[in-house]
N, C-alpha and C positions, 0 to 999 in steps of 0.2 A: 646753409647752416642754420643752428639752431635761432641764433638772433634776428638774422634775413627774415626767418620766416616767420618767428613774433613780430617786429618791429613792421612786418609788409613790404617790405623793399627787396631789393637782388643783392644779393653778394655786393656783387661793385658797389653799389651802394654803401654799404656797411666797412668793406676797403676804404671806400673815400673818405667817411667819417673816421674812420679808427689811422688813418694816416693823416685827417687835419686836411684833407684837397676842398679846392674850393667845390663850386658848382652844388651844392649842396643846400638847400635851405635848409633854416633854422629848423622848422618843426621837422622836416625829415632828421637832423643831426640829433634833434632831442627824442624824437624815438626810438632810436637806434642806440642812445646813448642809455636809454629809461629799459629798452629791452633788454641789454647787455648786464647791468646793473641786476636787472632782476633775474637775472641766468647764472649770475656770479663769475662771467668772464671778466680776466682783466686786459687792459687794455692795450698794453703791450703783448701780452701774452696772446691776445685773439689776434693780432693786427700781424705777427711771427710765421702764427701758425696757419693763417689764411692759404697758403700756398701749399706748404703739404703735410699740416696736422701735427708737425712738432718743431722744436726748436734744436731737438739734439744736446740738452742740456741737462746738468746733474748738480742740484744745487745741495748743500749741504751747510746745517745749523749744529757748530760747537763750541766747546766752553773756551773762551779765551782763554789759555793757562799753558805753559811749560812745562808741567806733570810728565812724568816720562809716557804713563799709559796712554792718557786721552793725544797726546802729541803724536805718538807712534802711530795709534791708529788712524789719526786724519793722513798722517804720510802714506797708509797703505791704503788710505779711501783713494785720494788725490793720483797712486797709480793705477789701482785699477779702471776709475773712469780715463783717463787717460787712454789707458789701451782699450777700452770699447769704444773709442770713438766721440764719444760726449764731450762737450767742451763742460768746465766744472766751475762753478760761482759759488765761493765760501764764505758765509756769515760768521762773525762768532761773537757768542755773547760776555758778559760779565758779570758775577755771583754782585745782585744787588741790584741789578736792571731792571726799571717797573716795566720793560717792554717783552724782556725774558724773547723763548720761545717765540709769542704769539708775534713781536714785532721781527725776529729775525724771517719766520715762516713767509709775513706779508712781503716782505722786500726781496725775498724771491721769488713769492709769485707775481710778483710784478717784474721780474726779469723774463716773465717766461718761460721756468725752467718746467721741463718734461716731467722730473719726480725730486724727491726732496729724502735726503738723508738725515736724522737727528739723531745724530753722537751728544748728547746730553747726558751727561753722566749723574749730576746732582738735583735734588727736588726742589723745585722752585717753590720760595715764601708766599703764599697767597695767590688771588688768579692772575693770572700770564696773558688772560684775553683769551677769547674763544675765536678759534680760525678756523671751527670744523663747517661751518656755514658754505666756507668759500674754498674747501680745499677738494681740489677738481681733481689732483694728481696722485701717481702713487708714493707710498712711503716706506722706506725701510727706518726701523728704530732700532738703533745699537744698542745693547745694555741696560737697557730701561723700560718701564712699562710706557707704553704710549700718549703722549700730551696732547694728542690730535686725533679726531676722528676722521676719516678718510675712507674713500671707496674700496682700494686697497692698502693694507695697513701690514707690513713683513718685518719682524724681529728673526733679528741675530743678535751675535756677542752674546748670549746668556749662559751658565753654565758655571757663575764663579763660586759659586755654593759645593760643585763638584769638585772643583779645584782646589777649595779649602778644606774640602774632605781627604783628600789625596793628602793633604800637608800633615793633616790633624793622624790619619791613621799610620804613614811615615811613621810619627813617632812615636804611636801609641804601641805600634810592632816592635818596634826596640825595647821596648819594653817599660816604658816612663808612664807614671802608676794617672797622670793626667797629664792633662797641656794646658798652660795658659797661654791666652789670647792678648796681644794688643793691638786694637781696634782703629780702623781710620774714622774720620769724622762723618757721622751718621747721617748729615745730608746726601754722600752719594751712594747711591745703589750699590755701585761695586764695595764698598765699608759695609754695607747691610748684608750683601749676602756672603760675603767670608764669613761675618761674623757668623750668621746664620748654619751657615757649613759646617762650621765648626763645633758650635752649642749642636747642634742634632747629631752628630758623629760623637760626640762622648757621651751623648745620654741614651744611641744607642751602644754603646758599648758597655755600658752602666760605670760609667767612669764620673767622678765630681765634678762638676763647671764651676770654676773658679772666678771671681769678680773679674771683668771685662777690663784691662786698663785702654784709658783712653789716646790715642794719638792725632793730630794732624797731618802724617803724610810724610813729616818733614823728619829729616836724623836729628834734629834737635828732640823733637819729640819722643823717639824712641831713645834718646837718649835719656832723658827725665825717666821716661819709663823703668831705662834699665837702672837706672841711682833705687829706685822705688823698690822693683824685682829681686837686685841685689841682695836686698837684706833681709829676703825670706828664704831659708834654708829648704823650706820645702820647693820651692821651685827649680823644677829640672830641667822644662821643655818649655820652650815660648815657640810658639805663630805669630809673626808679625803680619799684620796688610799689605806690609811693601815692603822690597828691599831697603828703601832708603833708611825706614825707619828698624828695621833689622840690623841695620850698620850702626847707627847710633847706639842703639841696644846693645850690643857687642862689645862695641867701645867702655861702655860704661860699666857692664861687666865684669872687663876685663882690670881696670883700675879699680872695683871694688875685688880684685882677688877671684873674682869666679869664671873658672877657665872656660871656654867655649872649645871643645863639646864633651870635654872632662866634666864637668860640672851643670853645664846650662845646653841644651842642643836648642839652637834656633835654626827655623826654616822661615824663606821670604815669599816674596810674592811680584814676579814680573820677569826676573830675571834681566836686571838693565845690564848695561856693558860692564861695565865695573863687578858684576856680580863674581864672578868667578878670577878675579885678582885681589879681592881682600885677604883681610888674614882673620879667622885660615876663610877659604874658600868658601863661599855660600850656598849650604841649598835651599831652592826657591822650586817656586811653579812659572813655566815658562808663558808667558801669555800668548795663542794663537792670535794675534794680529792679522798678520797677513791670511791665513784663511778665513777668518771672521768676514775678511774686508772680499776678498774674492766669492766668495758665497752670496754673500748677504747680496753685493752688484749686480751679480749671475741673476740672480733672486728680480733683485729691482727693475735691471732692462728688461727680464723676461716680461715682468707686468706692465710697462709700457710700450714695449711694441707690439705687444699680444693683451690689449684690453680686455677681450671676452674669453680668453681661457684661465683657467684654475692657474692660481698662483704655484711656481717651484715648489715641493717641500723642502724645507727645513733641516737638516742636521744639527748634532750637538757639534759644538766644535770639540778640539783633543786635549785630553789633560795630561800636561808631561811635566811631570816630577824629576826634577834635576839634581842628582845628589852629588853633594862636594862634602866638603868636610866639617860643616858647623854642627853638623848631627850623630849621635853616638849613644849607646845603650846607657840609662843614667848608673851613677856610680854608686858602688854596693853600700847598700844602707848600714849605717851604722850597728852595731851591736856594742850591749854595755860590757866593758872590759878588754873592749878590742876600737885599734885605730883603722884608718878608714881604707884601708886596704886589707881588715878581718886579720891584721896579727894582735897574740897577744901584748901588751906592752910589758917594758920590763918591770923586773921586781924592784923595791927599796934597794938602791947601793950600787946598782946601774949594771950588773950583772945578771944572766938571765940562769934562773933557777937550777940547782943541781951541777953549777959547776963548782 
């Protein structure tokens, strides 16, 4: 191997050192220790794989969080390494971590995982530390541009810009003269590019983009949202980021007097369990999850059991537009002299004319 043959010694050798055996002098121990070092093996990870070059493991770095999306998809990572065989070791981190990323990445290469998954969904505040020095394995990144450099480097999950297009043109077909947006928090990727999807689908339409309102994620927030919303008569069509925050938005809607889909047609985004038992019914975009997570794997063991071949391609994953009932053709615009179903009103005296 490649340290044996820097450091001058045999294999055994560099076994005995990298398991701590005696019989070993010093200066043999520190060369082998100084080769290794400068090879960027680590030391668990070379001492694993001494025997037959891998460890059989799937290690993955995500955001600590309860979020429906990012949750869901660690459960479909977590079964598919499962059924390929891999045994799986999960880091996850925390929004505000100075270790981020770069310390999740090292403490799996120090387990010796085979490849490394990064469900990272939000942009980390300042550097995270650079691990492309020492990153020997390959990588799939979920969602995100890559934090890492790496020999091989495999995205999936991307595609939510298409997905927000699907929503935005939904309602633009019914005939709602524009859509406004409300936004998830612009740290995560997946918030940038709905929003993104959205803003270039009405401006190819030549349709107005309307101020962006802000959300966090949460129904509280689309709920503020919707108090906000509510009291612009010209709004007929909202895109939310998420369901959750769709549901609050409804809510608040609804106690300001403006009926969903009589009046406001909103579409979400995730399609969580709840979606389809609200009142009335939600349509949203369903997130592939599960093929994301089956792909992307497919993708990742090919590149470590097969180092010297071209990586899998790639697929877009599928956009499915779920239509329930929040959504409906906006209601016929007003005319002066007439109420909002286009009759005339009556005359003085509460009689109507000619009789």
């Amino acid at each position: 191997m490649d340290v044996a043959r820097l450091a001058g010694v045999s294999q055994k050798t560099v076994s005995r050192v990298f398991n701590d055996e005696q019989y070993v002098s010093a200066d043999v121990r520190q060369r082998v220790l100084a080769a290794a070092e400068e090879l960027g093996y680590r030391l668990n990870n070379a001492a694993r794989a001494l025997a037959s070059g891998r460890t059989r493991s799937i290690g993955v770095v995500t955001l600590g969080t309860a979020l429906y999306g990012p949750a869901t998809l660690l459960m479909g990572v977590e079964r598919v390494v499962r059924d390929t065989g891999y045994a799986l070791r999960v880091v996850n981190t925390m929004e505000g971590d100075p270790a981020g990323i770069a310390g999740a990445v090292d403490s799996l290469l120090d387990q010796g995982v085979d490849g490394i998954v990064i469900s990272e969904p939000i942009a980390e505040e300042g550097d995270g530390g650079d691990t492309s020095a020492r990153l020997d394995v390959p990588v799939l990144v979920i969602g995100a541009p890559s934090p890492v450099t790496a020999s091989t480097v495999l995205a999936a999950g991307g595609g939510a810009d298409r997905m927000a297009r699907a929503a935005t043109e939904h309602l633009l077909e019914l005939g709602h003269l524009t859509v406004h947006h409300l936004a998830g928090p612009q740290r995560w990727y997946a918030a940038r590019d709905r929003l993104a999807g959205w803003r270039s689908t009405l401006a190819e339409h030549g349709k107005d983009v309307p101020p962006v309102v802000q959300g966090d994620w949460s129904a509280a927030s689309g709920y503020a949202a919707g108090r906000e919303l509510a009291s612009r008569p010209e709004v007929t069509a909202v895109f939310a980021a998420n369901d959750d925050m769709a549901i609050g938005l409804i809510r608040a809607l609804t106690e300001a007097g403006r009926h969903v889909p009589e009046d406001v047609s909103v579409v979400g985004f995730d399609d969580i369990p709840v979606a389809g038992y609200v009142t009335p019914p939600l349509t949203t975009i369903r997130q592939p999850f599960d093929a994301v997570a089956q792909e992307g794997l497919k993708r990742l063991v090919h590149s470590i059991e097969n180092p010297q071949a071209d990586p899998l391609p790639a697929s877009d994953p599928p956009v499915d537009l779920v239509v329930r009932s929040s959504t409906a053709p906006p209601p016929p615009r007003k005319t002066p002299g007439r109420d909002r179903r286009g009759n005339s009103p009556l005359p003085k005296g509460g009689s109507p004319a000619g009789r």
